[in-house]
C-alpha positions in Angstrom: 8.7 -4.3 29.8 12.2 -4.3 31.4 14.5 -7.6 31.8 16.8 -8.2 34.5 19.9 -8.8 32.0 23.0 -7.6 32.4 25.5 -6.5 29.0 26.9 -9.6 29.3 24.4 -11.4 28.8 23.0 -9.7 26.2 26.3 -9.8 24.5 25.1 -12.3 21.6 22.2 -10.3 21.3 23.7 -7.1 20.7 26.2 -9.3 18.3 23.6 -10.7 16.2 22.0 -7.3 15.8 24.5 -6.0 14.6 25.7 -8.7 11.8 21.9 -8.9 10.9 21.6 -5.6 9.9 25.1 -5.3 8.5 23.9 -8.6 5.9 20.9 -7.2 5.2 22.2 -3.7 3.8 25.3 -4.7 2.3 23.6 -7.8 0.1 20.9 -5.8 -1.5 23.8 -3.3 -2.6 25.8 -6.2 -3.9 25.1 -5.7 -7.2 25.7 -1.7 -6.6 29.4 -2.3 -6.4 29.4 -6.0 -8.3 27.1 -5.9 -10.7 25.0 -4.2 -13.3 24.2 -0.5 -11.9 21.6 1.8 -12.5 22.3 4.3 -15.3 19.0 5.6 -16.2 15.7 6.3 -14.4 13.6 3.6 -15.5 16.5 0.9 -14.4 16.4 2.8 -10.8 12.5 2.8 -10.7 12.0 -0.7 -12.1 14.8 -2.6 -11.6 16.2 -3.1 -14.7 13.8 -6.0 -15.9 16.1 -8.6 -13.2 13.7 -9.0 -11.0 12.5 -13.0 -10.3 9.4 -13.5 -10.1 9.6 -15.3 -6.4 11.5 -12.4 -5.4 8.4 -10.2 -6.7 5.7 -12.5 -4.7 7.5 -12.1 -1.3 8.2 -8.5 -2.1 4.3 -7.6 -2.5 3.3 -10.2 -0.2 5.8 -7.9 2.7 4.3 -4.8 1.0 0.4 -6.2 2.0 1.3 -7.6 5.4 3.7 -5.2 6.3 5.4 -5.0 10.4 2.3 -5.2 11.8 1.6 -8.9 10.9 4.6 -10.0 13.1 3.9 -7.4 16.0 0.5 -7.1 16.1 -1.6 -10.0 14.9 -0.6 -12.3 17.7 -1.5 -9.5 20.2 -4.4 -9.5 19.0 -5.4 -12.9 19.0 -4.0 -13.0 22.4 -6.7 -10.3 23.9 -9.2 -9.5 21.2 -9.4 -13.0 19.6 -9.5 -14.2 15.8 -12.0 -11.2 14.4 -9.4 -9.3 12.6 -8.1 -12.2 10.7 -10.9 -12.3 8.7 -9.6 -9.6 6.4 -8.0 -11.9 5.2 -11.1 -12.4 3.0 -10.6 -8.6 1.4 -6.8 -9.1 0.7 -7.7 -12.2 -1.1 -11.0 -11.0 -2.8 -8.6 -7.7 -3.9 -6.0 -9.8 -5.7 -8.2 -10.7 -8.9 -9.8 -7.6 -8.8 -6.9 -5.3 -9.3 -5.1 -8.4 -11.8 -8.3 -8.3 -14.1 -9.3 -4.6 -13.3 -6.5 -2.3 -12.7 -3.3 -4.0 -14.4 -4.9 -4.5 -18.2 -5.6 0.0 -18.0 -1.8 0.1 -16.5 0.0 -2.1 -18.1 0.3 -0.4 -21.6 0.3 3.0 -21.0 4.0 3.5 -20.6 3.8 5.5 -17.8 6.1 5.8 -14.6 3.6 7.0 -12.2 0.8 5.3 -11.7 -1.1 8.8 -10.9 0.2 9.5 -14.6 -2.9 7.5 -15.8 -4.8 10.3 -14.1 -3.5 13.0 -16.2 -4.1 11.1 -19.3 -7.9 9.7 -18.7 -8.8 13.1 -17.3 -6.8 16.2 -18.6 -6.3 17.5 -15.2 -3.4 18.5 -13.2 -5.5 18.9 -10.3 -7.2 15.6 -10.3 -3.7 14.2 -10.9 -2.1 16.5 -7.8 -5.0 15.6 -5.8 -4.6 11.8 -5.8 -0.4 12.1 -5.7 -0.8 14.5 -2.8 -3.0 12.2 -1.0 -0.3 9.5 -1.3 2.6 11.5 -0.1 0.9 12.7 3.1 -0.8 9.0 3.5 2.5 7.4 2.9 4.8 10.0 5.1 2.5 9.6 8.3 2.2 6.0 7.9 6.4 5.9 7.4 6.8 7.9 10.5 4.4 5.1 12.6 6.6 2.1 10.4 10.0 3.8 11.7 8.8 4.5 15.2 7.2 1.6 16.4 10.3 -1.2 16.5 12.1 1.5 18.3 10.4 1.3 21.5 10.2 -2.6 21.4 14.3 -2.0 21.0 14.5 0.1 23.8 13.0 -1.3 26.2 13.9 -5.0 25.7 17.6 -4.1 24.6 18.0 -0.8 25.5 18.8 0.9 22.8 17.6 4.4 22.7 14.9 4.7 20.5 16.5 8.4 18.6 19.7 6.1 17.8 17.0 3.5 16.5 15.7 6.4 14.4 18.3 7.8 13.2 19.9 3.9 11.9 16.7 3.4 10.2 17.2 6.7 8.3 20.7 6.7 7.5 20.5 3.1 6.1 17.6 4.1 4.4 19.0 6.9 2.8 21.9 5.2 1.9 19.7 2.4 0.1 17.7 5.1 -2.0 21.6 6.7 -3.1 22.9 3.8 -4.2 20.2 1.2 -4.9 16.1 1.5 -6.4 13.7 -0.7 -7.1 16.1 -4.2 -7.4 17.8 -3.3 -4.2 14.8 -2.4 -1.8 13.0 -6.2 -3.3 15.8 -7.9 -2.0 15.9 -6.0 0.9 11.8 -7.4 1.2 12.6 -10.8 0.5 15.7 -10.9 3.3 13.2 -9.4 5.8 10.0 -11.7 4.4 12.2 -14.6 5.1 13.7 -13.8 8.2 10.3 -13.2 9.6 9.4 -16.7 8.7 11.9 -18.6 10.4 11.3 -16.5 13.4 7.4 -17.4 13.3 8.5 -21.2 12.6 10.6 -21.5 15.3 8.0 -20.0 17.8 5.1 -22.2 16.9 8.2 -24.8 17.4 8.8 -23.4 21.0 5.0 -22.8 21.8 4.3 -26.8 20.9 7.3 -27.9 23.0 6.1 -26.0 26.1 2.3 -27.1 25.4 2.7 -30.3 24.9 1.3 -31.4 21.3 0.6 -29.3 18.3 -2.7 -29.8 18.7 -3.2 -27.8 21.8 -1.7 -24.8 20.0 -5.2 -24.9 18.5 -7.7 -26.2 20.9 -6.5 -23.9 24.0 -7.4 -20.7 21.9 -10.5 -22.1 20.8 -12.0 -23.6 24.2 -11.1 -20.2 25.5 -13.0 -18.2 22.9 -10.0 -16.9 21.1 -11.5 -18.6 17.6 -14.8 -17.1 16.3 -15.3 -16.8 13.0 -18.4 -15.6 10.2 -19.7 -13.4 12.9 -22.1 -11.5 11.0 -23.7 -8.8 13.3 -25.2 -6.3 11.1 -24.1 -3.4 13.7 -22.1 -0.5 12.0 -20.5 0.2 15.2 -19.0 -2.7 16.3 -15.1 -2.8 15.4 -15.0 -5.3 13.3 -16.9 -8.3 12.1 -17.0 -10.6 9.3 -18.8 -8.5 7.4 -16.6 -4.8 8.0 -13.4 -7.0 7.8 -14.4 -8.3 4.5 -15.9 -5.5 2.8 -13.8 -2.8 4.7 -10.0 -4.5 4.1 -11.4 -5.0 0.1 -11.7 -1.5 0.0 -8.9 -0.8 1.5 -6.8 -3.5 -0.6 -7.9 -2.4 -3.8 -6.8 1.2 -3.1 -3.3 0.0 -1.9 -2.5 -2.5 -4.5 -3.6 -1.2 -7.3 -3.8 2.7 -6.7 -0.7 2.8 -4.4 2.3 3.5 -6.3 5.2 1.3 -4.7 2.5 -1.6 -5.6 1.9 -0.6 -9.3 5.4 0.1 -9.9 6.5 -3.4 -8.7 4.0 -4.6 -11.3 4.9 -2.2 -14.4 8.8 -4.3 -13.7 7.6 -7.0 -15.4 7.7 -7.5 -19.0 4.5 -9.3 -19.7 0.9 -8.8 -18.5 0.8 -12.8 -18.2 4.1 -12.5 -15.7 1.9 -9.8 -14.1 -0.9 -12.2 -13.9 0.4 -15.1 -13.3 2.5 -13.6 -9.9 -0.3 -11.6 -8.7 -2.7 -14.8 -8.7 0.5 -17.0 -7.3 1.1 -14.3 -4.5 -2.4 -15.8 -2.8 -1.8 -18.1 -1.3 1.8 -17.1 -0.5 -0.4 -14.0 1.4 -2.9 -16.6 3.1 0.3 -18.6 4.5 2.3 -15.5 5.9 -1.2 -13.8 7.2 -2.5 -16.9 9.0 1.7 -17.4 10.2 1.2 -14.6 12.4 -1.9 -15.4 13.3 -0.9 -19.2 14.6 2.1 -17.4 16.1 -0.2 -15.7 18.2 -2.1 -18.7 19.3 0.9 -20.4 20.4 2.0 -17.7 22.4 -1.7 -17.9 24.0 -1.4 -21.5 24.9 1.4 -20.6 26.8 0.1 -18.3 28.9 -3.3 -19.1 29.0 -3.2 -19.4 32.5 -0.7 -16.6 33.2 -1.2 -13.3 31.4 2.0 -11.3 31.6 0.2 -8.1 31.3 -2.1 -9.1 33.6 0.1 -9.9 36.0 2.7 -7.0 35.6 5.5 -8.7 33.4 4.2 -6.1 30.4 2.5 -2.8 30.1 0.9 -2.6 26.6 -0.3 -5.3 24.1 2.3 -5.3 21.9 5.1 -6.2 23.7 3.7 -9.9 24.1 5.6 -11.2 21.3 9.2 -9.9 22.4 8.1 -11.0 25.9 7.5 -14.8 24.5 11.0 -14.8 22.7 12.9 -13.2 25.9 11.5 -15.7 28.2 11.3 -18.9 26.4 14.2 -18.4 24.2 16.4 -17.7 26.9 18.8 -21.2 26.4 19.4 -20.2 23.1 22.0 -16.8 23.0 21.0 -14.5 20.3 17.6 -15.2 19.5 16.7 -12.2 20.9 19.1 -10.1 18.9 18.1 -12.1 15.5 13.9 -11.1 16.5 15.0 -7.4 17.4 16.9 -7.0 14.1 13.9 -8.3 12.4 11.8 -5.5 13.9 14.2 -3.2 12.5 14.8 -4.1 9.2 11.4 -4.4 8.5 11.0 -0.8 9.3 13.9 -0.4 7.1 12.7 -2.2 3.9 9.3 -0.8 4.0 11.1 3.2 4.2 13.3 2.1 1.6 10.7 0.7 -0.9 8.2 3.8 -0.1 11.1 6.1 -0.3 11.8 5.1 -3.9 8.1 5.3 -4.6 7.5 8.9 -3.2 10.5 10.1 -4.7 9.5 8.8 -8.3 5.5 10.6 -7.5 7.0 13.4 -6.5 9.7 13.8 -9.5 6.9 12.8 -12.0 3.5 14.3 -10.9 5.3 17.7 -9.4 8.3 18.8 -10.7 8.8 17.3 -14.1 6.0 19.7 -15.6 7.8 22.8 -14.2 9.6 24.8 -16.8 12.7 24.7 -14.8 12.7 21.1 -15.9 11.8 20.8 -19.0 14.7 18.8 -21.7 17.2 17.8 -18.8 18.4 14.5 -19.4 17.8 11.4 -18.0 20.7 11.0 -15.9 19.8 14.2 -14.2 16.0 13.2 -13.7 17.8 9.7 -12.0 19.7 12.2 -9.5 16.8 14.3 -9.0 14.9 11.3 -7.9 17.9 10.0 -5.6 17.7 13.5 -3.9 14.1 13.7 -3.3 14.2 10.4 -2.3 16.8 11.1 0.6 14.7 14.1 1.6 11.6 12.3 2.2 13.8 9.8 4.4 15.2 13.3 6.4 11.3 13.9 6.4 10.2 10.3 7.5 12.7 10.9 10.7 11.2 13.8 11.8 7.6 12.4 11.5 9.4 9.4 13.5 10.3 12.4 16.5 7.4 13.7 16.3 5.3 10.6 16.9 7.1 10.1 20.3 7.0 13.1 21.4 3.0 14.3 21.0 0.6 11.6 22.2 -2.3 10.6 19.6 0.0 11.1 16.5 0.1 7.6 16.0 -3.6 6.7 16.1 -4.3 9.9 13.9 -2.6 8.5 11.0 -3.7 4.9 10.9 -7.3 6.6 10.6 -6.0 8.9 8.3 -4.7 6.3 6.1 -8.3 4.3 6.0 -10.1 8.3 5.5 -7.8 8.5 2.5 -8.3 5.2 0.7 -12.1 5.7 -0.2 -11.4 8.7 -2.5 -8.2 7.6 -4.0 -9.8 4.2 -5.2 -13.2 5.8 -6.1 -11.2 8.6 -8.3 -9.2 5.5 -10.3 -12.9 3.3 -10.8 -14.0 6.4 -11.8 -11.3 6.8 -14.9 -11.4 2.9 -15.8 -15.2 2.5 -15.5 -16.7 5.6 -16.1 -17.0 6.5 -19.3 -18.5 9.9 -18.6 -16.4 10.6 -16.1 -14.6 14.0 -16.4 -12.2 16.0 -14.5 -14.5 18.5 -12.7 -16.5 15.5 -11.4 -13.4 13.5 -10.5 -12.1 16.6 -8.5 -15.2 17.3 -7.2 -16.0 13.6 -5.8 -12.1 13.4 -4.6 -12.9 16.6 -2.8 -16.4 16.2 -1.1 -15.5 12.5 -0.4 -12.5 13.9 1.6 -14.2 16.3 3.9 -16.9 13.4 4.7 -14.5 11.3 5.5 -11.8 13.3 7.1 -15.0 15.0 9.3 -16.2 11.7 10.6 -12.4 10.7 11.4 -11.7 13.4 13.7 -15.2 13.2 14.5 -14.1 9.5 15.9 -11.8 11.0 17.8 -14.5 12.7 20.4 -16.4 9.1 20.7 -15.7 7.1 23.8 -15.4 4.3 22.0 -16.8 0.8 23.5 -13.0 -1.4 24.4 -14.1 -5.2 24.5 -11.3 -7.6 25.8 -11.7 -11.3 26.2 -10.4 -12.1 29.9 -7.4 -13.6 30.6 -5.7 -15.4 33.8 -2.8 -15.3 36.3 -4.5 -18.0 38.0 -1.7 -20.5 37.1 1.2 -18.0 37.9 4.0 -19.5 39.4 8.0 -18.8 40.3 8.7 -21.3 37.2 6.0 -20.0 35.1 8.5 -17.3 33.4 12.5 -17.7 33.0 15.1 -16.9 35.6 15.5 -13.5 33.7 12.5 -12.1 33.6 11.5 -9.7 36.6 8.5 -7.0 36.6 9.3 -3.7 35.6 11.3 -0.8 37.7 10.8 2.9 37.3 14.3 3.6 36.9 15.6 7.0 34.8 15.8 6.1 31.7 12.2 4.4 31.5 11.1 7.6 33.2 12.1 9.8 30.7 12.1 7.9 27.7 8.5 8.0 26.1 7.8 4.6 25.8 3.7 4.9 25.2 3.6 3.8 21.6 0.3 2.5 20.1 -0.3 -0.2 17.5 -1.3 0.0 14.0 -4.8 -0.4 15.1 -6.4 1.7 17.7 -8.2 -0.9 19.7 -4.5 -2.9 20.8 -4.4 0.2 23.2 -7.7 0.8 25.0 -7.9 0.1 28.8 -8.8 -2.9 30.0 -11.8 -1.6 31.3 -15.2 -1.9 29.8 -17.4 1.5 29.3 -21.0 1.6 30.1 -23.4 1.1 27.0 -25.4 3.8 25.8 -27.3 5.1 23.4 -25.5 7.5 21.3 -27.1 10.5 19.1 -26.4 11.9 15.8 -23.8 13.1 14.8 -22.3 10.6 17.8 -23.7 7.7 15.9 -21.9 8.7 12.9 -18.9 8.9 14.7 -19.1 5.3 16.0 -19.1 3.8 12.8 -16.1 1.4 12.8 -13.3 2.8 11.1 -12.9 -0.4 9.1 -16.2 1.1 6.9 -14.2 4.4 6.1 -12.8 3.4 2.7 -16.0 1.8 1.2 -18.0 5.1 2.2 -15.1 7.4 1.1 -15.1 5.4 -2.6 -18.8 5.3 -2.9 -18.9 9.2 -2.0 -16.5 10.0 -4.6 -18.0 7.5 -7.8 -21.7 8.9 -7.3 -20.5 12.5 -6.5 -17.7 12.1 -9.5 -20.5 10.9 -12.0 -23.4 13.2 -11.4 -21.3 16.4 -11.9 -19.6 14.6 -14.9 -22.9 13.9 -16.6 -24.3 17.8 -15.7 -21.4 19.0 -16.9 -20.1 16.9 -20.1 -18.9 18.6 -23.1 -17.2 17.8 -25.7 -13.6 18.9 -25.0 -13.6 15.7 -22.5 -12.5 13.8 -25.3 -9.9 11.1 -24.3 -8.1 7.6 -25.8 -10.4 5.1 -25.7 -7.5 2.7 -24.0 -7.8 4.5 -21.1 -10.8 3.2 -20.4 -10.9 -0.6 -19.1 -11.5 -3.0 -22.4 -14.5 -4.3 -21.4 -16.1 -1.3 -20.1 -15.1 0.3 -23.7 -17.3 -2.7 -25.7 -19.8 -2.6 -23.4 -20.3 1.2 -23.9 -20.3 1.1 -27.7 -23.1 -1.8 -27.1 -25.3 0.6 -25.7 -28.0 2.8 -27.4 -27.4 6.5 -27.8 -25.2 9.1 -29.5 -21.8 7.3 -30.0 -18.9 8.7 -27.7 -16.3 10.7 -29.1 -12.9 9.7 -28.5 -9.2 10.8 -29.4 -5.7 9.3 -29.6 -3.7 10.4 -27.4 0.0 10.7 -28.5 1.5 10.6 -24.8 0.4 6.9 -24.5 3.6 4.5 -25.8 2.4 1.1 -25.2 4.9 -1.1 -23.3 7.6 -3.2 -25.7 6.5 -1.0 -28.7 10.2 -0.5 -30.5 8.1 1.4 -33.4 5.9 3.6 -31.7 6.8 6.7 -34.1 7.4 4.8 -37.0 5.3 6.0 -40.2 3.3 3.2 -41.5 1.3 3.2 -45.1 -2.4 4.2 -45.0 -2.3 0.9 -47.3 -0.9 -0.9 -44.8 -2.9 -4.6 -43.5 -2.2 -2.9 -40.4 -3.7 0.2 -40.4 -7.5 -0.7 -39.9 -9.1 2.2 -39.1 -12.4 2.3 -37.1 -15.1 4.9 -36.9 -15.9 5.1 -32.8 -17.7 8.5 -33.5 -19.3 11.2 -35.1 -19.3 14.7 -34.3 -22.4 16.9 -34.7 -22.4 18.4 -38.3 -22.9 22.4 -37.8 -24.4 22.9 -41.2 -25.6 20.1 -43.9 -22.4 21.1 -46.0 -19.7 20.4 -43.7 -18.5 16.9 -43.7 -18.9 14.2 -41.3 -15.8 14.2 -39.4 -14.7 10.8 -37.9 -12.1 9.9 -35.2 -9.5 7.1 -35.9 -8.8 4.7 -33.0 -5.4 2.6 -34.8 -4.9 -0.9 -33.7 -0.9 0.0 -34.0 0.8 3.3 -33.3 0.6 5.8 -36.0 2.5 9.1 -37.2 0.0 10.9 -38.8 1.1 13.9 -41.0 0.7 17.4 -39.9 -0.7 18.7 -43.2 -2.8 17.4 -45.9 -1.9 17.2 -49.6 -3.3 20.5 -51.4 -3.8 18.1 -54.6 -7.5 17.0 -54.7 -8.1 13.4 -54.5 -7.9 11.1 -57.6 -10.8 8.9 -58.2 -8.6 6.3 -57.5 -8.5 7.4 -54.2 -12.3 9.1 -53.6 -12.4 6.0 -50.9 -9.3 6.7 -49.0 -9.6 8.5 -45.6 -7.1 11.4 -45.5 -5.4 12.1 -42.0 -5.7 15.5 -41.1 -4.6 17.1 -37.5 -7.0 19.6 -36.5 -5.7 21.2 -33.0 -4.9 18.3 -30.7 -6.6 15.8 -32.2 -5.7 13.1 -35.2 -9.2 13.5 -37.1 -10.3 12.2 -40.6 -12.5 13.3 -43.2 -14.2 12.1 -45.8 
């Protein structure tokens, strides 16, 4: 897309660009220079408690939705109709899911990252590696996409070059992780989140003036088949249908919200599990009005040109650029507009680096380095510039992904499918720990493991499938000299479009497939396996990895997988003991400080109301003299002593249990 504007007249656009970004970096820091700063790691990683809960909801709800709502929905409506908006069903079926499933293991473990909980429930480094490593490579590619794709709508609409674009979003970016953390890149969400909807408001606004009636933003889409919904085919092929959109964008919400660490950490902020709740079960239907925005954004803009396509007729070359084409055209009275939409493409870029950024950096700092020996006893102010520092690698890092994507062709569309191949075995490794009570670590590895070479082979398998590209037709039937604004003229080949590469691709494959229809066929194995809609990739990846995860776990149990029996999710603990069989031995863990626990070292009486010990197992007697050995689970944290009293027991106290540590574990005998 190219307009026929001169500088002049772009002048307020350029000016509002400018301002908007300036407002939007400096306010989050406010408080940097102003206000209460960061002076240890857990105020840089989770906001030092400050953080509202509206702020919070906006901030996840940008998290879930991310650029591609504003971009890419309303292309999509535009040329592939209203399919893909019912994943809305999985975002909001995930919500209660991870509130009731994931957040009451979390919440009182005391841990910084989330991949922490890994360590703890299984005893492995590797399974905990395996699921951080997954995140940073996930997270990096999927940065590099965020950071790339506003730069191309930026260069071609208002010419900047897309490497200055690049290298803005970094510098800022890196700037926000030096000086801010978790309270600066919130506000930073909740600037963007509500710049985004004003921007949507007043193009529904614009769309109903030109239409003619609010009303016929709704019925044009739907008497041209733009509006199709519970359209259940029962073909594994297809790209998406109500039934892969539902089940597919559940898998994949589950493993974002609550395996995903810049989603888990916004939630470990709070101070109460009933603040968690109560914002994660507010935040739906903040998420249902921001997803279904975009979505009538999109059928506004197709009642506008239902009877002129731009692409179709020239004005655009890919899918994407409808949107920015809708505000330069019919926004054209109103100087700077333009400027104010283009600044929201870029700062939302920005905020999503700068919340991931914090979030790598924190994984990275807590799952890699922190264990090393070179590390070990530095203080906390040096972990809180360790952090900073990785963190403004990663954004270095995040640039050169950013390069790379415009420069090799295919980059792009490798990484949104790697992102889906990764969220099966991440989510099935985390049901595993929570609901799996024989789960071990050589089955969680081994599940993570042969879940990821399924999935990763039948990703790049995808690759090597002519895929079938559907579009619903459009018209330049009612094409006219007044159709578009004065402005708008069909693109030139001059230099810098020549040699700029422009070809960018959406978060979703299918935005960029000719408009050409392929010739059905029958396909063969392992073709067939191949065409199975990427959208089915996480719920095949976390089944692969719970039924691989708990066959090796049961063939290879012993003992010595001994773990806290709060690692486990509440329910799934009572249900277990319900059941019939030898009880299940379990430990207390000493790493595990519950959240708002002032006391958790503090010695407390055996005689004490509040010690209530419980026997949750027995082990195996070798020999009919050696006493029954029982494990204590304490209702409140305990010190228990490192030795036992050489005196022999009074009478008065033959009914006392008697702590005793025997290697690792806090045991008692009778």
């Amino acid at each position: 897309m190219q307009m026929a504007r001169t500088f002049m007249d772009l002048l307020w656009d350029y000016g509002v660009f400018v301002v908007f970004i300036i407002f939007s970096t400096l306010v989050p820091l406010w408080g940097r220079f102003f206000g209460k700063k960061e002076k240890t790691k857990a105020d840089y990683v989770f906001g030092l408690g400050t953080i509202s809960m509206g702020a919070m909801m906006l901030s996840i709800a940008r998290g879930t939705l991310g650029v591609r709502s504003f971009l890419g929905y309303p292309s999509e409506l535009f040329y592939r109709g209203s399919a893909m908006w019912e994943t809305l069903y999985g975002m909001v079926t995930a919500y209660p899911i991870v509130c009731f499933v994931f957040i009451p293991v979390y919440f009182n473990l005391g841990v910084t990252s989330v991949y922490q909980y890994l360590d703890l429930r299984f005893n492995s480094r590797l399974v905990r590696c395996l699921a951080s490593g997954t995140y940073v490579i996930r997270s990096l590619l999927n940065l590099g996409v965020t950071v790339y794709t506003p730069t191309v709508a930026l260069n071609t609409v208002i010419g900047i070059p897309y490497w200055a674009s690049l290298l803005g979003i970094s510098a800022i970016s890196i700037i926000f992780n030096l000086l801010g953390g978790l309270k600066a890149a919130i506000m930073a969400d909740v600037i963007q989140g509500v710049t985004m909807i004003l921007i949507s408001i007043a193009i529904i606004i614009q769309s109903m003036i030109n239409v003619g009636g609010f009303d016929k933003i709704f019925t044009v889409p739907a008497e041209n088949g733009r509006l199709n919904f519970f359209n259940f085919t029962g073909d594994f092929t297809i790209r998406v249908d109500t039934t892969s959109a539902w089940l597919g964008q559940l898998f994949m919400s589950l493993s974002i919200f609550g395996c995903q660490q810049n989603f888990v950490q916004r939630y470990l902020s709070m101070s109460t599990f009933k603040e968690v709740r109560r914002t994660l079960m507010s935040n739906i239907p903040v998420v249902i009005t921001l997803f279904s925005l975009a979505w009538i954004v999109g059928m506004g803009v197709y009642a506008v040109y239902a009877q002129c396509d731009p692409m179709a007729g020239g004005y655009i070359n890919k899918m994407d650029e409808i949107l920015p084409f809708f505000v330069e055209d019919k926004f054209s009275y109103l100087p700077g507009v333009l400027g104010l939409f283009m600044a929201s493409l870029f700062n939302g870029a920005l905020s999503l680096n700068v919340s991931n950024l914090n979030s790598l950096a924190t994984v990275t700092w807590e799952d890699f380095l922190s264990p090393l020996p070179r590390f070990k006893g530095i203080s906390d102010k040096q972990q809180l510039t360790i952090i900073k520092f990785i963190g403004s690698v990663y954004g270095v890092m995040v640039m050169g992904v950013g390069f790379a994507v415009g420069l090799l062709s295919g980059v792009i569309e490798s990484s949104m499918l790697m992102t889906s191949a990764t969220s099966g075995p991440l989510l099935g490794v985390f049901l595993l720990a929570m609901l799996v009570p024989v789960a071990n670590w050589k089955g969680a590895a081994s599940g993570m493991i042969v879940s990821h070479i399924v999935t990763l082979w039948i990703t790049f398998g995808s690759l090597t499938v002519d895929k079938e590209t559907v579009l619903l037709p459009t018209s330049v039937e009612g094409c006219t000299n007044e159709t578009f604004s004065a402005g708008i003229v069909k693109p030139s080949k001059s230099w810098l479009l020549a040699n700029t590469p422009l070809e960018v691709e959406s978060d979703f494959s299918y935005l960029d497939g000719p408009l050409e229809e392929h010739i059905a066929r029958t396909p063969q194995f392992p073709e067939t396996l191949y065409s199975i809609s990427y959208m089915y990739y996480s719920l095949i990846g976390t089944f692969l990895t719970v039924i691989i995860g708990t066959l090796v776990s049961y063939l290879t149990r012993h003992r010595d997988d001994a773990y806290d029996h709060k690692l486990l999710h509440p329910a799934v603990y009572r249900l277990s003991r319900m059941l019939p069989g030898k009880a299940r031995r379990y430990v207390n863990n000493p790493d595990i400080r519950p959240k708002n626990c002032p006391s958790a070292s503090k010695k407390i009486p055996l005689d004490n109301p509040a010690f209530e010990p419980s026997l949750e197992s027995i082990h195996e007697k070798k020999s009919p003299l050696e006493p029954a050995v029982f494990i204590v689970n304490m209702s409140v944290p305990v010190e228990v002593p490192s030795s036992v009293p050489s005196a022999e027991p009074t009478a008065a106290d033959s009914n006392q249990l008697v702590p005793e540590e025997v290697g690792d574990l806090k045991e008692v005998r009778t």
